[in-house]
Backbone bond lengths (Angstrom), bond angles and torsions (degrees), N, CA, C in turn:
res aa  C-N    CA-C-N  psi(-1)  N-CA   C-N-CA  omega(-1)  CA-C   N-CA-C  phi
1 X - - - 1.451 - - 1.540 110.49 -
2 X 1.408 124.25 -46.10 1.345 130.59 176.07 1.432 101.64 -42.95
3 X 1.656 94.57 -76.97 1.635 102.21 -169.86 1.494 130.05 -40.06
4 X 1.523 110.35 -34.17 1.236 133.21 176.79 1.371 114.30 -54.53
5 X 1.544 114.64 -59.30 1.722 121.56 157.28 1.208 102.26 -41.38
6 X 1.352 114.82 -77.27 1.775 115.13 -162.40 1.819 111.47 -27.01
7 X 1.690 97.31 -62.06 1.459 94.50 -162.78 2.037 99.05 -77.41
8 X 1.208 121.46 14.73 1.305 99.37 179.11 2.108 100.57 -96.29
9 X 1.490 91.02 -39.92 1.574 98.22 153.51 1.295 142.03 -25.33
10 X 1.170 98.97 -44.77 1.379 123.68 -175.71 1.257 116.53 -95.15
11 X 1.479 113.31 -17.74 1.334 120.72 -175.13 2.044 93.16 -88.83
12 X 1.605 107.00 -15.48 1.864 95.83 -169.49 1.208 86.51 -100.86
13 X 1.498 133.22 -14.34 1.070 102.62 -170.20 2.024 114.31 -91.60
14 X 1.351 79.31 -11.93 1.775 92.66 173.54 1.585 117.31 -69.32
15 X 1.239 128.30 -13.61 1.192 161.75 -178.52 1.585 107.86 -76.29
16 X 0.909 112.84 -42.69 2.043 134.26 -158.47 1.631 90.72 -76.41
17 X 1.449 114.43 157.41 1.402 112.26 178.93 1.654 107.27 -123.63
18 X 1.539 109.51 147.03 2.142 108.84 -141.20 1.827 65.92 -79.52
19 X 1.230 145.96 -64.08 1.184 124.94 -175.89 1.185 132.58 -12.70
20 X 1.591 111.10 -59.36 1.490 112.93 -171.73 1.521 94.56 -75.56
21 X 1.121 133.21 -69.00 1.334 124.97 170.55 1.422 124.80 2.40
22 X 1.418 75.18 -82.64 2.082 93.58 -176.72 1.846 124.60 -28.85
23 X 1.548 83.58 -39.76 1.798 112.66 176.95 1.851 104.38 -66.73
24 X 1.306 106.65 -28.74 1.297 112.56 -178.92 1.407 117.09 -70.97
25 X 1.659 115.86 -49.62 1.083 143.82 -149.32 1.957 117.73 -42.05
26 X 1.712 95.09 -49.49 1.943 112.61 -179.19 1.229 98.75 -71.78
27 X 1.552 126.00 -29.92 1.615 132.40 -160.59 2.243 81.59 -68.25
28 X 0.761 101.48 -80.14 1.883 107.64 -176.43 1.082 113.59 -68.26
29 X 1.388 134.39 13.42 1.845 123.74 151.07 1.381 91.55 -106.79
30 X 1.051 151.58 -3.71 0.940 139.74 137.87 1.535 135.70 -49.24
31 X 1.223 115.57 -66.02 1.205 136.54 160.21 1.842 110.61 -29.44
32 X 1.558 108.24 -62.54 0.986 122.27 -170.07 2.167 119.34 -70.08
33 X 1.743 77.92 -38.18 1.495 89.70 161.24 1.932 114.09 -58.82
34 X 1.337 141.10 -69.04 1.280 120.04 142.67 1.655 143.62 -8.67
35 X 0.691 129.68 52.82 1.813 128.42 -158.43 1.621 88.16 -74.34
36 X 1.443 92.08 141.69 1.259 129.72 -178.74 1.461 114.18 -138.26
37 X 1.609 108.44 150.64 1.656 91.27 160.81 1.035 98.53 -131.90
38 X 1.748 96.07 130.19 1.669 139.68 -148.70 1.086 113.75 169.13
39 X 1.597 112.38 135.68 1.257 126.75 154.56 1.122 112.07 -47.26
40 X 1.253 142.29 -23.70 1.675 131.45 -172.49 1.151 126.07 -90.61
41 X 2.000 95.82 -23.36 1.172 113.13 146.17 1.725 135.76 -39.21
42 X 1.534 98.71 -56.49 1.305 104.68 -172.21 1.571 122.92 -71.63
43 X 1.551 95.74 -33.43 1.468 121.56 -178.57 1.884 92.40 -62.07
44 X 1.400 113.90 -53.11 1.704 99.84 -177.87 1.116 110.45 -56.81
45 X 1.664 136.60 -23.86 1.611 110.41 -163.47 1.323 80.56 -103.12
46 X 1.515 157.66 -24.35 1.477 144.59 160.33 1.552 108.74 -22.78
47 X 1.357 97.82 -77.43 1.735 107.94 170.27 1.939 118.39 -43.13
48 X 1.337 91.57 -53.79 1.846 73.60 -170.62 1.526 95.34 -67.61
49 X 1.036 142.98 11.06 1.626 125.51 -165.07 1.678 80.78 -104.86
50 X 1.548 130.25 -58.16 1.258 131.28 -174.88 1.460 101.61 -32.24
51 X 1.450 94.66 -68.48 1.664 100.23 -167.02 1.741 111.39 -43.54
52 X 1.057 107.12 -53.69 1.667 100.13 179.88 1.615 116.46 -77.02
53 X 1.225 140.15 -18.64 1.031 142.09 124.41 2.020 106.59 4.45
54 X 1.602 100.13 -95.15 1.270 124.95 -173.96 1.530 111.73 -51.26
55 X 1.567 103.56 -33.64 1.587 104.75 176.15 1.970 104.90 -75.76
56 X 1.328 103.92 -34.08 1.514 101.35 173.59 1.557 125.82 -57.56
57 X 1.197 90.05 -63.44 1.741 105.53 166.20 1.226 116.01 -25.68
58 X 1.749 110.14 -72.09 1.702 113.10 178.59 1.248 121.13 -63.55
59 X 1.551 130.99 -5.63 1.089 134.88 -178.92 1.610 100.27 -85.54
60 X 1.149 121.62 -57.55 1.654 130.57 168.84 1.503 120.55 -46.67
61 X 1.368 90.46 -25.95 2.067 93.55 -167.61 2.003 96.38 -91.23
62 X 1.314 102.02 -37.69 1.622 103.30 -176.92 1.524 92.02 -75.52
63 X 1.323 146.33 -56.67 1.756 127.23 -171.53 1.793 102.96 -60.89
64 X 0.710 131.90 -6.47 1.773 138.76 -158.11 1.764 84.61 -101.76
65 X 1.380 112.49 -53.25 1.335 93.02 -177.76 1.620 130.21 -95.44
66 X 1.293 87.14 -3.90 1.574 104.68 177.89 2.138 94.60 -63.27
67 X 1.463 108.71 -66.09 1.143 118.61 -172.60 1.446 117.55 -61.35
68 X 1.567 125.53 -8.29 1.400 136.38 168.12 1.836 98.22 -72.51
69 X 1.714 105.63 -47.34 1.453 102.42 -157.97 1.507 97.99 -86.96
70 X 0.949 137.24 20.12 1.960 138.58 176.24 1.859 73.73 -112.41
71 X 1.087 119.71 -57.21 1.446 102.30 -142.78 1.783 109.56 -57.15
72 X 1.238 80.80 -41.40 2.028 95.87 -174.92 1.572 94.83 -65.19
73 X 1.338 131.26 -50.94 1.450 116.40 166.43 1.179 138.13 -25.71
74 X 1.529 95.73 -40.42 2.217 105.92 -166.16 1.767 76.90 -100.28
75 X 1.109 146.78 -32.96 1.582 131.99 -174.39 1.512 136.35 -81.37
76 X 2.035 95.13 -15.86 1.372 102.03 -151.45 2.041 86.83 -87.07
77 X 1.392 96.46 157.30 1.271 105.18 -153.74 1.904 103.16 -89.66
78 X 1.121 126.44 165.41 1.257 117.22 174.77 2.161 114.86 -56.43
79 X 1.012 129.35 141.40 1.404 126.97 171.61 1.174 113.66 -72.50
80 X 1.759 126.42 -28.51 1.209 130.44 -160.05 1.289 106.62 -87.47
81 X 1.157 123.22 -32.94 1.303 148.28 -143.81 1.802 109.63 -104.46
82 X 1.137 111.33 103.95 1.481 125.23 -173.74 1.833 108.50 -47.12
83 X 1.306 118.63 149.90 1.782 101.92 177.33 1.502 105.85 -84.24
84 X 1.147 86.40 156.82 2.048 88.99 -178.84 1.316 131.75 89.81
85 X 1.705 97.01 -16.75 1.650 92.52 -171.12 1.719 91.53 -108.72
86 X 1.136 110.17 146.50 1.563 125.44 143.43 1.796 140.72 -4.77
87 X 0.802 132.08 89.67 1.710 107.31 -175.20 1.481 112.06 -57.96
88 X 1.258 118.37 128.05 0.917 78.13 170.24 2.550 93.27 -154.39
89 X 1.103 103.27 162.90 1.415 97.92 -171.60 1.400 107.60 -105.94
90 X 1.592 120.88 151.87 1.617 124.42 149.02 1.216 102.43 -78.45
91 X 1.704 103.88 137.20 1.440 138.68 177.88 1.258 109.77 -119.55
92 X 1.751 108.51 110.00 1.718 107.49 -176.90 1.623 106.64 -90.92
């Protein structure tokens, strides 16, 4: 049952855009900077943790693909060039 919430959570919060977020972000370190005791309290540092969460994530998922697209660069094979055979040049 937990897990079930969690990943449906995760499924709205995957949904959310780090833009609108981001705009959110000073509004709840703020908040959180203030300590209170309150639920609205807790609910603000819930949120700023989400928010950086989502800012973490996309930071990990864009270097993950950055390092996929160098990698296939230095691996990807010539087009011209048949598999199996040799490079090789005429020398006049």
């Amino acid at each position: 049952m937990i897990e079930a919430t969690l990943h449906k959570l995760a499924e709205h919060i995957l949904g959310l855009d780090e833009a609108s977020l981001a705009g959110l972000s000073q509004k709840y370190k703020e908040r959180i900077e203030n300590f209170e005791v309150s639920k609205e309290w807790e609910k603000s540092v819930i949120i700023f943790f989400i928010i950086n969460a989502v800012r973490a994530k996309n930071q990990i998922f864009n270097e993950q693909i950055l390092k996929r697209g160098q990698t296939q660069e230095k691996t990807e094979p010539d087009p011209r060039r048949p598999r199996g055979k040799p490079k090789l040049r005429r020398v006049k």
